[in-house]
N, C-alpha and C positions, 0 to 999 in steps of 0.2 A: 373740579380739580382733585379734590380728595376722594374722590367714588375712581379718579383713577388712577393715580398712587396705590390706592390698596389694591386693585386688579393687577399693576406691575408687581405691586408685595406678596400677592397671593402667587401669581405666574411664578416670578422666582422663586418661591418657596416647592410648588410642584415640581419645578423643573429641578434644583437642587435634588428634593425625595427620591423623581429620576434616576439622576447620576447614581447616586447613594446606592439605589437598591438593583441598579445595573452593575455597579463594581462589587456589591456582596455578591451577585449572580456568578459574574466572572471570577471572584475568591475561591467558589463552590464550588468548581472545576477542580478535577483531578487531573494530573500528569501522569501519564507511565511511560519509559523508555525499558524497551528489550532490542535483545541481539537474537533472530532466528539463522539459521542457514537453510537458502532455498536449493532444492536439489531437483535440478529438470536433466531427468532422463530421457533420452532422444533416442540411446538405440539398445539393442538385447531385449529379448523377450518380459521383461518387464518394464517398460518405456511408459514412461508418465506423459508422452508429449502425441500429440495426432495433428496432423496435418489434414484440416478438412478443408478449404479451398487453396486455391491460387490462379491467378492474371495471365490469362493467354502467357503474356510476356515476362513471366517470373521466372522461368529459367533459364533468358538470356538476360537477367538481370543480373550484377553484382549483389547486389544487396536482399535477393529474392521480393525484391518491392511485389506489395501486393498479396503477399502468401499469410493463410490464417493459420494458427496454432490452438488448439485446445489443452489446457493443462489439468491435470491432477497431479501438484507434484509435492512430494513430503517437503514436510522443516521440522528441522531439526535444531536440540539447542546445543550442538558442537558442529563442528565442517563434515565428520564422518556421518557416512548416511549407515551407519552399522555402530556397533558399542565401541566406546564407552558413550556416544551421544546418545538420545532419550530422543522419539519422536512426539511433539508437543503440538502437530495439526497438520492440518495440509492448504496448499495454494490451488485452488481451484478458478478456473477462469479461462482466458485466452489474450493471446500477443500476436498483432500484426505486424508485419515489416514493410514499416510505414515510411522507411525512408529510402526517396528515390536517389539521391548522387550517393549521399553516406549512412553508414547499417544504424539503423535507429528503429526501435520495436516500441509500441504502443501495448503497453500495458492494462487489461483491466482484470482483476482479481480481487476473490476474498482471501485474507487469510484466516480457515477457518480452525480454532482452537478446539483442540483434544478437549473431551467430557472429560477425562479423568485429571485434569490438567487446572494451574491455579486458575484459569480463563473459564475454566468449564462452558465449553461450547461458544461461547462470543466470537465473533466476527471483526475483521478489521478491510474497511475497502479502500484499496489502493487502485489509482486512476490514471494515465500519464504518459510522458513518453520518457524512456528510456535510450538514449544515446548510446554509441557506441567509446565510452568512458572509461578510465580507471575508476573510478567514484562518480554518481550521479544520486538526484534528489528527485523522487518520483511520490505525489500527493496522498497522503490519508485523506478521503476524502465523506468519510462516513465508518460506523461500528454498528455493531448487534450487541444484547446482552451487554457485558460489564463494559462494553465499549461503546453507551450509546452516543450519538451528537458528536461522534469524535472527528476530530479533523486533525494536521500534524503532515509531518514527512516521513519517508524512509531514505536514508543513505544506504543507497546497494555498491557495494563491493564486489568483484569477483575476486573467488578467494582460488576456483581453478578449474579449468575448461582443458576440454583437446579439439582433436581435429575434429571430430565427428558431430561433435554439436553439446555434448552433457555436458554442464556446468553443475559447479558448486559458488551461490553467490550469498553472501553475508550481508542481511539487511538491518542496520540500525535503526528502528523504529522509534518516535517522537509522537508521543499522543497526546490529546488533551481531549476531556470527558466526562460524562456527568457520572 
């Protein structure tokens, strides 16, 4: 009986250390939140957007269901894609339109951070779909560099579109990171 008492006293004691040195772990974490502006240019001889497939049936589609997008597109840390805003990295990646009744794009991209920049070079990978929203919540789901382990959200906004397809959208970023 006493040989297992101390085996319960020892167990809970382990287990207790556990916890302990899993919530200093989780302490250890850092937070960052920033605001970028993504800026996907779609048409004029400097288009950051390429259309490299689409679905037999994508352009009797509403919603271009099916169509792949490739991006290289600036952010910026104002809405203007010219001064006074500073560009701070670019969105590199691609977005399907992934939704068949209503416009919803699946999102995968790095945002990857200017070398000269307080991020110097790190990375942030965002994963997800994208709705067709005023506001939507699309996953950090990994980082490079000062972003490693990071996971979190971004609130995208769009801040201003036209008819032809170039947006300006305003991502509130939410990270947590070693």
């Amino acid at each position: 009986m006493a040989a297992s008492s101390s085996f319960v006293l020892a167990a809970a004691a382990l287990l207790l250390l556990a916890v302990t040195a899993a919530a200093e772990a989780a302490g250890q974490q850092k937070e960052t939140r920033m605001r970028v502006y993504w800026h996907d240019v779609v048409t004029g001889p400097n288009s950051t957007v390429a259309k490299v497939a689409e679905a037999p049936t994508s352009r009797a589609s509403a919603t271009v269901f099916g169509t792949v997008y490739v991006i290289d597109d600036p952010l910026t840390d104002g809405p203007s894609l010219t001064a006074p805003s500073r560009l701070v990295g670019r969105a590199q990646g691609m977005y399907v339109s992934a939704g068949k009744e209503t416009m919803s794009l699946l999102m995968a991209m790095s945002f990857v951070f200017a070398a000269d920049g307080p991020y110097n070079g790190s990375s942030v990978a965002i994963f997800g779909p994208n709705p067709a929203r005023p506001v939507r919540e699309i996953p950090v789901v990994g980082g490079t560099g000062a972003f490693r382990f990071a996971r979190g959200y971004c609130r995208a906004t769009t801040y201003w579109y036209n008819a032809a397809g170039d947006a300006t959208v305003q991502y509130d970023i939410h990270i947590r990171h070693d």
